[in-house]
C-alpha positions in Angstrom: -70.5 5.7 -39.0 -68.5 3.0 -37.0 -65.1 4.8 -38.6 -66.4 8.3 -37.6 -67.1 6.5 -33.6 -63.4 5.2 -33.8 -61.8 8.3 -35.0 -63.1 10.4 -32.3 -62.5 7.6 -29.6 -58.8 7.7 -31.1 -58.8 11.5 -30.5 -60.1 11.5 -27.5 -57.7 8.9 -26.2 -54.7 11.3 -27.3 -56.2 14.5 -25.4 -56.7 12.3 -22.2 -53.0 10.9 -22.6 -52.2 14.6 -23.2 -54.0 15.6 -20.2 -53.1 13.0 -17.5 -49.8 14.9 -16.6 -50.4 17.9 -14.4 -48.0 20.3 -13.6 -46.7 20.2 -9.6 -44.0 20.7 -6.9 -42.6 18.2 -4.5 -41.0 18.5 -1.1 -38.2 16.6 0.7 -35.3 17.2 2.8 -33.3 14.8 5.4 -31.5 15.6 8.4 -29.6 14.0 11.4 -28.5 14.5 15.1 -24.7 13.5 16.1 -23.5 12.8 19.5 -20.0 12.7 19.3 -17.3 11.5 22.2 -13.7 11.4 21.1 -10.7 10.9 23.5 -6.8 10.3 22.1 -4.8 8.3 24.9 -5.3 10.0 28.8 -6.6 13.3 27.4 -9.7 14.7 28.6 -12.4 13.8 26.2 -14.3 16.0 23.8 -17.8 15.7 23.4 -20.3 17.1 21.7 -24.2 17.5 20.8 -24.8 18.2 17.0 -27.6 18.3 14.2 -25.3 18.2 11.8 -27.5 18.7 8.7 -31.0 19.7 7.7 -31.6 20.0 4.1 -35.1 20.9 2.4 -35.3 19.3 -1.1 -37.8 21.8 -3.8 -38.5 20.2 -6.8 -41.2 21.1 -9.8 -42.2 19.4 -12.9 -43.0 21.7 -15.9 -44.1 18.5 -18.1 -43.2 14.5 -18.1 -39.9 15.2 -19.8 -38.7 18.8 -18.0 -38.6 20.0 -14.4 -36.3 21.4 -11.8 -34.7 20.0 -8.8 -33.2 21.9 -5.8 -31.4 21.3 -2.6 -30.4 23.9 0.5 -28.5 22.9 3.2 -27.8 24.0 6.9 -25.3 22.7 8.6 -24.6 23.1 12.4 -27.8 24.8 13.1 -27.0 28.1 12.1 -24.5 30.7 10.3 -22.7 33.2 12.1 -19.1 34.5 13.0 -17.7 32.3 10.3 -18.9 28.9 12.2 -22.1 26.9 10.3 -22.5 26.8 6.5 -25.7 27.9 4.4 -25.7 26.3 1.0 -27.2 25.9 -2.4 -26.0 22.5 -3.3 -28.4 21.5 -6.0 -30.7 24.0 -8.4 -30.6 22.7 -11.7 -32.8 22.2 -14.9 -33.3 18.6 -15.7 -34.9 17.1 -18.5 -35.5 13.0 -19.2 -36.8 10.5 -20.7 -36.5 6.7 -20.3 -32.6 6.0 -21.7 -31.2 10.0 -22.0 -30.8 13.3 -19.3 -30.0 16.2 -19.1 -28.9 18.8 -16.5 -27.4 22.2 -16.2 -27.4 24.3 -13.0 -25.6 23.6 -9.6 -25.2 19.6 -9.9 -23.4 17.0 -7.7 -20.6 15.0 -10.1 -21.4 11.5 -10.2 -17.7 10.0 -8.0 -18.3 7.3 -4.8 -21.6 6.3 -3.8 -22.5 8.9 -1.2 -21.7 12.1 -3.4 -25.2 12.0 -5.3 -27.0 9.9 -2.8 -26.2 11.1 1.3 -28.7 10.9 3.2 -28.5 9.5 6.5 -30.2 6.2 6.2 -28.2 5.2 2.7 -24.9 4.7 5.2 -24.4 2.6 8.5 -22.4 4.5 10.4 -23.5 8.0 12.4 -21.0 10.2 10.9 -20.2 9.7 6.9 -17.1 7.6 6.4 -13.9 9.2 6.5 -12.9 8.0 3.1 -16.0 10.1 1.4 -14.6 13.3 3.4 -10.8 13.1 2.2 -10.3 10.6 -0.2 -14.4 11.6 -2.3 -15.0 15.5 -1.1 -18.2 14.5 -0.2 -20.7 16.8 -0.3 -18.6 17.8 -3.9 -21.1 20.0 -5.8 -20.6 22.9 -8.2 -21.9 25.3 -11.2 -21.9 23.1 -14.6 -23.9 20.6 -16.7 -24.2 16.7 -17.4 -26.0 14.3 -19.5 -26.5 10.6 -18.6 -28.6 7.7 -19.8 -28.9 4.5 -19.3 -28.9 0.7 -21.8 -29.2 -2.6 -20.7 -28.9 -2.1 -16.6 -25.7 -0.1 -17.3 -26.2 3.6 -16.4 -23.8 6.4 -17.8 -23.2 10.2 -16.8 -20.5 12.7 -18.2 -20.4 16.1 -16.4 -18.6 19.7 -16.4 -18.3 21.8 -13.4 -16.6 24.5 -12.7 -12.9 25.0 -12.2 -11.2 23.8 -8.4 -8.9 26.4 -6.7 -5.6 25.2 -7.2 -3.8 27.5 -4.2 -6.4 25.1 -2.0 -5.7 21.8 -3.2 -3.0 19.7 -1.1 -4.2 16.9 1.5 -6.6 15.8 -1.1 -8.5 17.8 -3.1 -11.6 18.9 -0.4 -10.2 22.5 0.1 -10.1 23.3 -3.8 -14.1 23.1 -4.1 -15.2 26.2 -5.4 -18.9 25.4 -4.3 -20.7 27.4 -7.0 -19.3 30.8 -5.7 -17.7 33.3 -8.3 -16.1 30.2 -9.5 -14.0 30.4 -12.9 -14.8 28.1 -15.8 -11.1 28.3 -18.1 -10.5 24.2 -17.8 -13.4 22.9 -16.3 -13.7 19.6 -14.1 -14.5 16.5 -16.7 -16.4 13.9 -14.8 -17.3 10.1 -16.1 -18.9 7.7 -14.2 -20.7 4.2 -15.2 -22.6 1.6 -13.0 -24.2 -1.8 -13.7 -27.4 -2.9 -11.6 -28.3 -5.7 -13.4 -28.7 -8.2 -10.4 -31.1 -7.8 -7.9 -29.4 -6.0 -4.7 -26.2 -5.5 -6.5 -24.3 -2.1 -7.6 -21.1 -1.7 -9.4 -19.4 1.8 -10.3 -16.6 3.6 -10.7 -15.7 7.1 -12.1 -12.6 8.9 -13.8 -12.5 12.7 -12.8 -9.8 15.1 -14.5 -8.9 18.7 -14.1 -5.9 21.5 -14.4 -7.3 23.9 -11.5 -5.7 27.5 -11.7 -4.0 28.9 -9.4 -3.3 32.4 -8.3 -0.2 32.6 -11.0 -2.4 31.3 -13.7 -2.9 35.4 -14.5 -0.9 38.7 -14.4 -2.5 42.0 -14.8 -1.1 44.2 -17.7 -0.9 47.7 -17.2 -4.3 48.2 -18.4 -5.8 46.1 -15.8 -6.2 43.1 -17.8 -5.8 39.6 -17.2 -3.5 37.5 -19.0 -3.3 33.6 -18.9 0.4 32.3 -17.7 2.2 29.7 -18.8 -1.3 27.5 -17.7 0.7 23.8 -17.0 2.6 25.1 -14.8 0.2 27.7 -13.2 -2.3 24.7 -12.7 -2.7 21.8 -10.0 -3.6 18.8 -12.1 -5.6 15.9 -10.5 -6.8 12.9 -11.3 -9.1 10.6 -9.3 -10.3 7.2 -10.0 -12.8 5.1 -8.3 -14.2 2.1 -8.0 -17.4 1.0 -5.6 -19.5 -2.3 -5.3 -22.5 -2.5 -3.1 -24.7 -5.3 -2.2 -28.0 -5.2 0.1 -29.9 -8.6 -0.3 -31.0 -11.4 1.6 -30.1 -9.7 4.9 -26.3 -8.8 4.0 -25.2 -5.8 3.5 -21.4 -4.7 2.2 -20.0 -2.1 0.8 -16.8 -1.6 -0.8 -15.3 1.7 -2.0 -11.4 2.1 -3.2 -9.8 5.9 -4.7 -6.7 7.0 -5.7 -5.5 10.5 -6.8 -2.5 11.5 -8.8 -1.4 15.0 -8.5 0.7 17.6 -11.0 2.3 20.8 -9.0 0.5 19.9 -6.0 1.5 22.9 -3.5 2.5 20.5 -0.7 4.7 18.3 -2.9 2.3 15.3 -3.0 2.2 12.7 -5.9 -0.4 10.8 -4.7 -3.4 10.3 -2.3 -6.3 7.5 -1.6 -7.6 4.9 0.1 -10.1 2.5 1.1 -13.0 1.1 3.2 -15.1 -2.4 3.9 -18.2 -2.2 4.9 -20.3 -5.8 6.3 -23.6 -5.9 8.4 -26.2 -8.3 8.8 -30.1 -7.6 9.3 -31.1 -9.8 12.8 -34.5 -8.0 12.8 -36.2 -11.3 11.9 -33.8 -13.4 14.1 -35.1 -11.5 17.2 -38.3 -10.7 16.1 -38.2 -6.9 15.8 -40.1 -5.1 13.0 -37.7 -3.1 10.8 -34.2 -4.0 10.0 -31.2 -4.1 13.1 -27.8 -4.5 11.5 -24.5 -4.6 13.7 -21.9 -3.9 10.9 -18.0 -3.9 11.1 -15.8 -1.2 9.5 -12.2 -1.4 8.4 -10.3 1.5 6.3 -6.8 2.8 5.5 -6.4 6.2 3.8 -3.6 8.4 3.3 -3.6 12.4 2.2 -0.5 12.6 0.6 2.2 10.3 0.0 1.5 7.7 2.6 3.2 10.4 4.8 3.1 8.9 8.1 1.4 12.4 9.6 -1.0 11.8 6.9 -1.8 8.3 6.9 -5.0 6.9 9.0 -6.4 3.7 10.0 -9.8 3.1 11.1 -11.6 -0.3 12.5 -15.0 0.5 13.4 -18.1 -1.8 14.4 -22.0 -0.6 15.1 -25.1 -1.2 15.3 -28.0 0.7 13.3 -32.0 0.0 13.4 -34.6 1.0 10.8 -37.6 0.7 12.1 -39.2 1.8 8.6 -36.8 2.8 5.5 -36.7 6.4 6.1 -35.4 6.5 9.9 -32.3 5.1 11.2 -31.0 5.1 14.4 -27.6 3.9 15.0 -24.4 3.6 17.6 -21.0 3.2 16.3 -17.4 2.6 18.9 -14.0 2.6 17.2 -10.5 3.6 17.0 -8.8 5.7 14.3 -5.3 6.1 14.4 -2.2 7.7 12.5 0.0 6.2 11.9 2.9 8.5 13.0 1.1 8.3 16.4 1.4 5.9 19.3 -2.0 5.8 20.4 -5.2 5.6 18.4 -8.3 8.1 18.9 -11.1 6.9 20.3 -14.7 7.3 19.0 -18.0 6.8 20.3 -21.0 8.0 18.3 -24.7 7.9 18.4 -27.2 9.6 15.9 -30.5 9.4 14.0 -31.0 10.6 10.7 -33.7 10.8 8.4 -34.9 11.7 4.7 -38.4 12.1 3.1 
């Protein structure tokens, strides 16, 4: 009898382990508001009142191991006449369990730190750093598939995405994002990334990223009206970009380092090369003054160039701030500094204030 009580106390324990997942959607999203006041030597300044970004995150979960994740973004508070963008950025299958993944849909390719993860209160300063708009093509997102794991604090990811437009790609490779629309698939982005977070507060990456992107001579049209692949080295822009980023956020320091380089084949401006760098250091003084929350004044210094360390396409930036947390998911923050080319005499100057949040 006592065998018969255990087997169906056995059983019953696997239905109720069965039945403890439920089926569900979540809801998140982020968003932030820019004021922005620029002014290069005695020229009349430019100013400007912006919410950048408001994205709505929609995500369900079919079982423990499958679901789908999505992400739509509006930028500039609206699309007409060309101006403001509308975008699917994420919408992908994903399924995982404890050490493998999977992915295939729109994805985000796992390259810098703020690529996958952007929202506003993950950075210090009010706009994203310059170095993750033309060094990382920040937000870089596209049609394609990954599969990552993780062993031993070191996390992995391998991803394809769709093919860049090589006619775009020149100053960096921004312009040559396809985005996920009618994009073509005949050599394919190849993506590897790894990271270590083994000690408490501490983050260490990097990423290799490859690709031939076709151009407008990778095909001619027989007289039949179909397509036939050129000679496709050199009807192709080849790229590659590595990275390397370290962050810590412990014990009331914060820094952030991130450094990229890109060599170029047939790039349509006659570049070779392209990269660059930024520092990041703040310290929390919440506790120090006796404010709830974390207040960190930071200090920024970068150098990045868009080709060749061409003068007209080489900038430096020194930056410092302040930015306030009064819970994790809020930030509000002020950032002053110059950013300069160096071709020019005189350095731009910058004064920003924003808020941003996620949830």
């Amino acid at each position: 009898m006592s065998k018969i009580i255990i087997g169906v106390l056995f059983i019953a324990g696997l239905i109720a382990q069965n039945d403890f997942f439920v089926p569900g959607s979540s809801i998140g999203g982020y968003g932030e508001l820019h004021y922005n006041k620029s002014q290069s030597g005695e020229n009349a300044a430019t100013t400007k009142l912006d919410f950048h970004r408001f994205i709505i995150y929609y995500g369900f979960s079919f079982s423990e191991e499958w679901s789908f994740k999505s992400e739509v973004e509006l930028e500039h508070n609206y699309v007409k006449d060309g101006e403001g963008e509308l975008e699917l950025e994420q919408a992908f299958v994903n399924y995982h369990t404890n050490n493998f993944g999977f992915q295939a849909g729109v994805i985000l390719p796992s390259v810098g730190l703020l690529n996958e993860f952007h929202e506003p209160p993950l950075f210090l300063s009010v706009e994203r750093p310059d170095y993750s708009k033309y060094v990382i093509p920040t937000t870089w997102f596209g049609n394609g598939a990954a599969v990552y794991g993780s062993f031993s604090d070191v996390n992995w990811r391998f991803a394809l995405l769709e093919d860049m437009d090589g006619d775009a790609i020149g100053k960096g490779i921004r312009s040559g994002r396809g985005k996920g629309y009618k994009t073509t698939a005949y050599n394919m982005v190849k993506n590897m990334s790894m990271n270590y977070t083994g000690i408490s507060g501490l983050r260490v990456g990097g990423s290799y990223t490859m690709h031939n992107a076709p151009t407008s001579a990778y095909f001619t049209t027989d007289s039949e009206g179909n397509s036939i692949v050129n000679d496709a080295d050199s009807a192709s822009v080849g790229f590659s970009l590595m990275e390397i980023n370290v962050k810590y956020n412990a014990n009331n320091l914060y820094a952030v380092l991130e450094y990229g380089s890109i060599a170029y084949e047939n790039n349509p401006l006659g570049y070779e090369t392209s990269g660059g760098y930024y520092v990041d250091l703040g310290y929390n003084v919440g506790s120090i003054v006796g404010l709830k929350g974390t207040l960190m004044p930071w200090v920024r210094m970068s150098d990045y160039n868009r080709g060749n360390d061409d003068e007209d396409q080489h900038y430096t930036i020194n930056r410092f701030g302040i930015t306030y947390w009064p819970i994790s998911n809020v930030a509000f923050k002020f950032d002053y500094g110059t950013h300069k080319k160096e071709s020019d005499e005189d350095a731009k100057t910058q004064i920003n204030i924003g808020v941003g949040y996620n949830f």
